[in-house]
C-alpha positions in Angstrom: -17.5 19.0 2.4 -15.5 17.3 0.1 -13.4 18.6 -3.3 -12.4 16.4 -6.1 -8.6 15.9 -7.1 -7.1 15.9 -10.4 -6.9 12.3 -10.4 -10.6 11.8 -10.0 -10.6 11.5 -6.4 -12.6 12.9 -3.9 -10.4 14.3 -1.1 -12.0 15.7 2.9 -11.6 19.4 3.1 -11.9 18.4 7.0 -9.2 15.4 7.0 -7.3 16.0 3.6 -7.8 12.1 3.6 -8.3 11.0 -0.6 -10.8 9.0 -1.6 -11.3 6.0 -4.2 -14.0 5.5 -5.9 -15.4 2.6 -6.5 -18.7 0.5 -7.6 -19.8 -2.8 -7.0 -21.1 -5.2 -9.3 -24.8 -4.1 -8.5 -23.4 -0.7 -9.6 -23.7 0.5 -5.9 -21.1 3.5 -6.0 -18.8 4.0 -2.7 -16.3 6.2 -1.3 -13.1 4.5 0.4 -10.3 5.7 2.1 -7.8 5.0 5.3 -9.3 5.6 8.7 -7.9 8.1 11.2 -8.5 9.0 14.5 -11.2 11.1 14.3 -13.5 8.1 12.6 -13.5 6.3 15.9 -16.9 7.3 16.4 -18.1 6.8 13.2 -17.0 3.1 13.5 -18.6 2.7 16.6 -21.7 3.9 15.6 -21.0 1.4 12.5 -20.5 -1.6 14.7 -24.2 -0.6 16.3 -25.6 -1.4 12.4 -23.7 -4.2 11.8 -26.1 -7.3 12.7 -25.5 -9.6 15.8 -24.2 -12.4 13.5 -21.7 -10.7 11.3 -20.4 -9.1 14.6 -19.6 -12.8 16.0 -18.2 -13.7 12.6 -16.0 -10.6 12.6 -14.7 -11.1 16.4 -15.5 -14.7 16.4 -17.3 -14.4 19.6 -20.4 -12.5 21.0 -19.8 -9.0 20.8 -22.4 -6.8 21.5 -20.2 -3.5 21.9 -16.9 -3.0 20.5 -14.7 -1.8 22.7 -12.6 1.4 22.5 -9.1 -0.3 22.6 -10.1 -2.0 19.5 -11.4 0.8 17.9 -8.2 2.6 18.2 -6.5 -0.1 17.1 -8.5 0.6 13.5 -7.8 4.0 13.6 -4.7 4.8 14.8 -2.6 2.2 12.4 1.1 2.6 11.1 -0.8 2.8 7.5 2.4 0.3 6.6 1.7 -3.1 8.5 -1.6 -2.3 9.1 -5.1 0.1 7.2 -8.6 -0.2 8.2 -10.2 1.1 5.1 -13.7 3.1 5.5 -16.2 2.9 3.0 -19.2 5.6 2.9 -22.5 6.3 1.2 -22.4 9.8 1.1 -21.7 10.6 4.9 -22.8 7.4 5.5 -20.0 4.9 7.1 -21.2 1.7 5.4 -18.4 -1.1 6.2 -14.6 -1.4 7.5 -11.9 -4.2 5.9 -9.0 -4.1 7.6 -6.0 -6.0 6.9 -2.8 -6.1 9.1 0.5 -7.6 7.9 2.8 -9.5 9.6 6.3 -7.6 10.6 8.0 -8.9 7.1 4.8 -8.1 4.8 4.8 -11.9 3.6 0.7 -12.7 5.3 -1.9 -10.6 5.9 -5.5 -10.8 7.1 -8.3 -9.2 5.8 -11.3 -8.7 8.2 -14.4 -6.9 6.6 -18.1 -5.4 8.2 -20.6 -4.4 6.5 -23.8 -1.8 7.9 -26.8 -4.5 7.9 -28.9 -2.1 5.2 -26.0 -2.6 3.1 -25.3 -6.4 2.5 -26.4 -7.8 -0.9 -25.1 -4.6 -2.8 -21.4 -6.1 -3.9 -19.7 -4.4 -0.7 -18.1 -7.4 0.7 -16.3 -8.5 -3.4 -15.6 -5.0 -3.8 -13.9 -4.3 -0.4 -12.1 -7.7 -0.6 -10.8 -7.2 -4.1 -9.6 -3.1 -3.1 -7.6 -5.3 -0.1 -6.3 -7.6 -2.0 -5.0 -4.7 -4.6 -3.6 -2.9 -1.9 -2.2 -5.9 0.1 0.0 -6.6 -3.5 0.6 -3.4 -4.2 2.9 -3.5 -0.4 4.4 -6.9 -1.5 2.5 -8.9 0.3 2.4 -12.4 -1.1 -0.3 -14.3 1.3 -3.9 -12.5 2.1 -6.1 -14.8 4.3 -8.9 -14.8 7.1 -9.9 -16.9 9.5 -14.0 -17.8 9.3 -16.3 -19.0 11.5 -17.3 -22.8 9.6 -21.1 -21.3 9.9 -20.0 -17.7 8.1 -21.2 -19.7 4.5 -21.6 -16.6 2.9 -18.5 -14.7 3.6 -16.6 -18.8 2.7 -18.1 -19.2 -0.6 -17.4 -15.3 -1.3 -14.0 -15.7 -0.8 -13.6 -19.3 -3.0 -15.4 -17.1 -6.1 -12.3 -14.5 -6.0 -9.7 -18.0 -5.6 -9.1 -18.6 -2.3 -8.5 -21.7 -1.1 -10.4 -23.0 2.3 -8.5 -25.5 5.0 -9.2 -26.2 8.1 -8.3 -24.0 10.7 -5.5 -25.6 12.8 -6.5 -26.9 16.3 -10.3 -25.5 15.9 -12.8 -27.5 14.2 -15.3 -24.5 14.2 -12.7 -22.7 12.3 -11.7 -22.3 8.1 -8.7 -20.8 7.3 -9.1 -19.3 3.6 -6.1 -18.0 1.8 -5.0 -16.7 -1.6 -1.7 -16.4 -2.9 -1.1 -12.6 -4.1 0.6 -11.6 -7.3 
């Protein structure tokens, strides 16, 4: 059950957590907030809908299961250095972006899944562009993400909003894309 707050958001009766709002350039609308400990579940059950390929980009090897120790690591974060943000349909858990700073809040990265029956709808610009809001809004002056070379879609997605792509250092299968925040 959810209620909505005087500032337009939708806040969990269950988890108090608030919600943003927000709607993609398709004008898919989405619900997004921090993850918590109870959503491990939730994202695991995610990762299961997520397709083999963006898996491998997202871990940057074969994953077929994600593991418990990393799903804690998404939802049990210091909400400071590090968020996993949750985005829903509904009930529906449709894609994670994470991003986790360094210790002085000068770089962070951005990582983003999406649920397979999801892609094409403006998740992956939306979520990027609510990251890179809320990567600014902690002072954060550097966002980046390291891509497989093959993960075309996710490269050129990231050049439209003005990052910048270089090679990764030490790994030609590797881009590093970055944008300067603020």
């Amino acid at each position: 059950m959810t209620t909505t707050t005087d500032a337009g958001q939708v806040a969990s009766t269950s988890s108090e957590a608030a919600f943003e709002l927000l709607t993609t350039w398709s004008g898919f609308n989405l619900r997004v907030r921090p993850a918590g400990p109870a959503d491990e579940a939730a994202l695991a059950e995610l990762f299961t809908r997520v397709s083999r390929d963006d898996r491998r980009f997202r871990f940057l090897s074969g994953v077929d299961k994600v593991g418990s120790d990393f799903l804690r690591r998404l939802t049990q974060v210091d909400h400071d250095k590090t968020e996993d943000y949750l985005a829903f349909d509904g009930d529906t858990l449709i894609a994670t972006a994470m991003l986790a700073a360094d210790p002085a809040l000068e770089r962070a990265e951005v990582a983003i899944s999406i649920h397979e029956d999801y892609k094409n709808r403006g998740l992956g610009w939306t979520l990027l562009d609510h990251v890179a809001h809320a990567a600014a809004a902690k002072g954060i002056r550097f966002l980046e993400s390291i891509e497989s070379r093959d993960n075309v879609e996710a490269i050129a997605l990231e050049k439209e909003m003005g990052f910048t792509a270089t090679a990764y250092p030490g790994d030609a299968t590797l881009v590093l894309v970055q944008k300067k925040l603020g």
